[in-house]
N, C-alpha and C positions, 0 to 999 in steps of 0.2 A: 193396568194395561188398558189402551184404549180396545175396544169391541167395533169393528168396522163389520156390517152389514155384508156377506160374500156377494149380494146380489149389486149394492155398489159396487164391490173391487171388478166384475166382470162387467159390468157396464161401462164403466172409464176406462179399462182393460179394451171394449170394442171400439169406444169413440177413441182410443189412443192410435188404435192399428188402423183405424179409420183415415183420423185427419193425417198420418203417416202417410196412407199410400196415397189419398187423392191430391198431395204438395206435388208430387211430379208434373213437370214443365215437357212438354214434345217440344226442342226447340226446334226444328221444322213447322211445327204451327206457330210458336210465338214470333217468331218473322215474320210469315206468311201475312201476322196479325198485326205487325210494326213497322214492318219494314215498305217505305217505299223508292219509287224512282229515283230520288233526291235522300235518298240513305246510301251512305257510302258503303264499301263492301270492307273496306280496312282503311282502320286510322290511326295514325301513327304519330306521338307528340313530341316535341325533342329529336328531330331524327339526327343522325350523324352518320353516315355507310361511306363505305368506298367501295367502289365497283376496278377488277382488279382483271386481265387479260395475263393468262399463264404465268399469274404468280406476283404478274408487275402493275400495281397500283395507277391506274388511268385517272380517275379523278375520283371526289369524293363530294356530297352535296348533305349540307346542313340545313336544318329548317326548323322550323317551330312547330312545324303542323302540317301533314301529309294524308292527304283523302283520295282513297282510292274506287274507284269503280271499275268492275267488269263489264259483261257483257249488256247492253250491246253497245254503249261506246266505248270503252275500253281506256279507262282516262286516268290521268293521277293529275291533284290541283295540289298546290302551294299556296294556298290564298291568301296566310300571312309573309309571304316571301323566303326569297330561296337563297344559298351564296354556293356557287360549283366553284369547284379549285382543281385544275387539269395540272397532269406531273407527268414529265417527263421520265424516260428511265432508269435517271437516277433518283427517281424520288422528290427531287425539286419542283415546286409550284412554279408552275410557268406562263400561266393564265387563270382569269377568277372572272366568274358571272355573276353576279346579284341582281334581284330583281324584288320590288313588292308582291307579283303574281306571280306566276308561271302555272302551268297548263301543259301536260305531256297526251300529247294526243298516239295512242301506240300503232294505231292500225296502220298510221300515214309516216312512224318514224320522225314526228316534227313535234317541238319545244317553242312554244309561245311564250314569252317572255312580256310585261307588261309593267310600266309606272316605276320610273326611277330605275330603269334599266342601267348597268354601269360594266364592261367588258375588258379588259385590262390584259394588254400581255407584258408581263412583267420584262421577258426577255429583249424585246424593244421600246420599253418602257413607253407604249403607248396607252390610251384609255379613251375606247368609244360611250358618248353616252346619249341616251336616246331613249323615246317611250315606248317605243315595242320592238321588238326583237324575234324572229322565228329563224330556230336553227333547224337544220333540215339532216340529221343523222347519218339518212341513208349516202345521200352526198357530200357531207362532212361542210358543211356549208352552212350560212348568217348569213341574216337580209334586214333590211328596213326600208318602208317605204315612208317613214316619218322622217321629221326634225332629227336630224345628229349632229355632235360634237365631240371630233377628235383632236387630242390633246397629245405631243409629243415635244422631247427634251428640244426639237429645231423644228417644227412647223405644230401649226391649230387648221385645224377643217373645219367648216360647218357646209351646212347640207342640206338635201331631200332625196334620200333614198342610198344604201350602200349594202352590194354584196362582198361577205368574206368566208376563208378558210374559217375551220372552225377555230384554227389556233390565233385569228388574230394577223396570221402572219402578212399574206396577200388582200387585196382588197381595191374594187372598183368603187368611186363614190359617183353621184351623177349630184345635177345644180349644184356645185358647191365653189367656195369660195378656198383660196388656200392664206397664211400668212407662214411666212418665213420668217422665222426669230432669228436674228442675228447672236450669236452666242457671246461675241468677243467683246462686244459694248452695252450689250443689253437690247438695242434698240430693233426693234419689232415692221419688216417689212412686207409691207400688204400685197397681195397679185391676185 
């Protein structure tokens, strides 16, 4: 039998209960001590959600990578890019957003959209695309004061500057040019 010294087994005994309690972390100070301005408050990798109004599925937005911030700007970034998919009430996709960026700004209700922006309402198969994008929630509204091009099965737009519904549906463009595809021969007429 080994003979251990009792005055050992109580000394490792104190330094046990010792380095036991002084490992506790206050994580209010380790924040305090880590965290700054340019630290997100929630990060989210892989996101997938849908956001759903009495039961019935509104749209749904996927991502790679969601960074959130509170107070005082109140922001959430997409900085690897975002794809929204809006559904009508029977559950069908009837418009999709993608973008490299976006940028939810909350206090103002408005969606900044950025670089390879692409808007598509499936329902009249049309697709705007253009490098920024700010849709404005509260009034259910899209703008761009950049370069556009809309693409549709009997005319192409291009442009500088267009407001629309959010669905895609109505829509003012300004400077822009129209062509009108002739469907019955293929042959493409410019106005």
């Amino acid at each position: 039998m080994i003979n251990i010294p009792t005055t050992f087994v109580v000394g490792m005994f104190v330094l046990l209960m010792f380095g036991l309690s002084s490992c506790e972390n206050d994580l209010d100070h380790v924040k305090r001590i880590t965290a700054t301005d340019q630290t997100p408050d929630q990060i989210t990798n892989d996101l997938h959600t849908f956001y759903s109004d009495s039961g019935i599925v509104q749209y749904e937005i996927i991502a790679s990578r969601m960074e959130g911030y509170q107070a005082p700007n109140q922001r959430t970034y997409f900085k690897n890019g975002f794809e929204v998919n809006y559904f009508n009430n029977s559950g069908e996709i009837i418009s999709k957003l993608t973008a490299d960026y976006c940028e939810i700004i909350e206090k103002d209700n408005l969606i900044v959209c950025k670089n390879n922006v692409t808007f598509t309402n499936y329902e009249k198969q049309q697709t705007l695309k253009t490098e920024e994008l700010f849709w404005d929630q509260k009034y259910k509204k899209v703008r761009t004061t950049k370069n556009f091009f809309i693409d549709s099965p009997t005319t192409e737009a291009k442009g500088i500057g267009l407001e629309a519904d959010e669905t895609f549906s109505t829509y003012s463009m300004h400077n822009f040019s129209l062509i009108y595809k002739d469907t019955t021969d293929g042959l493409i007429k410019n106005e």
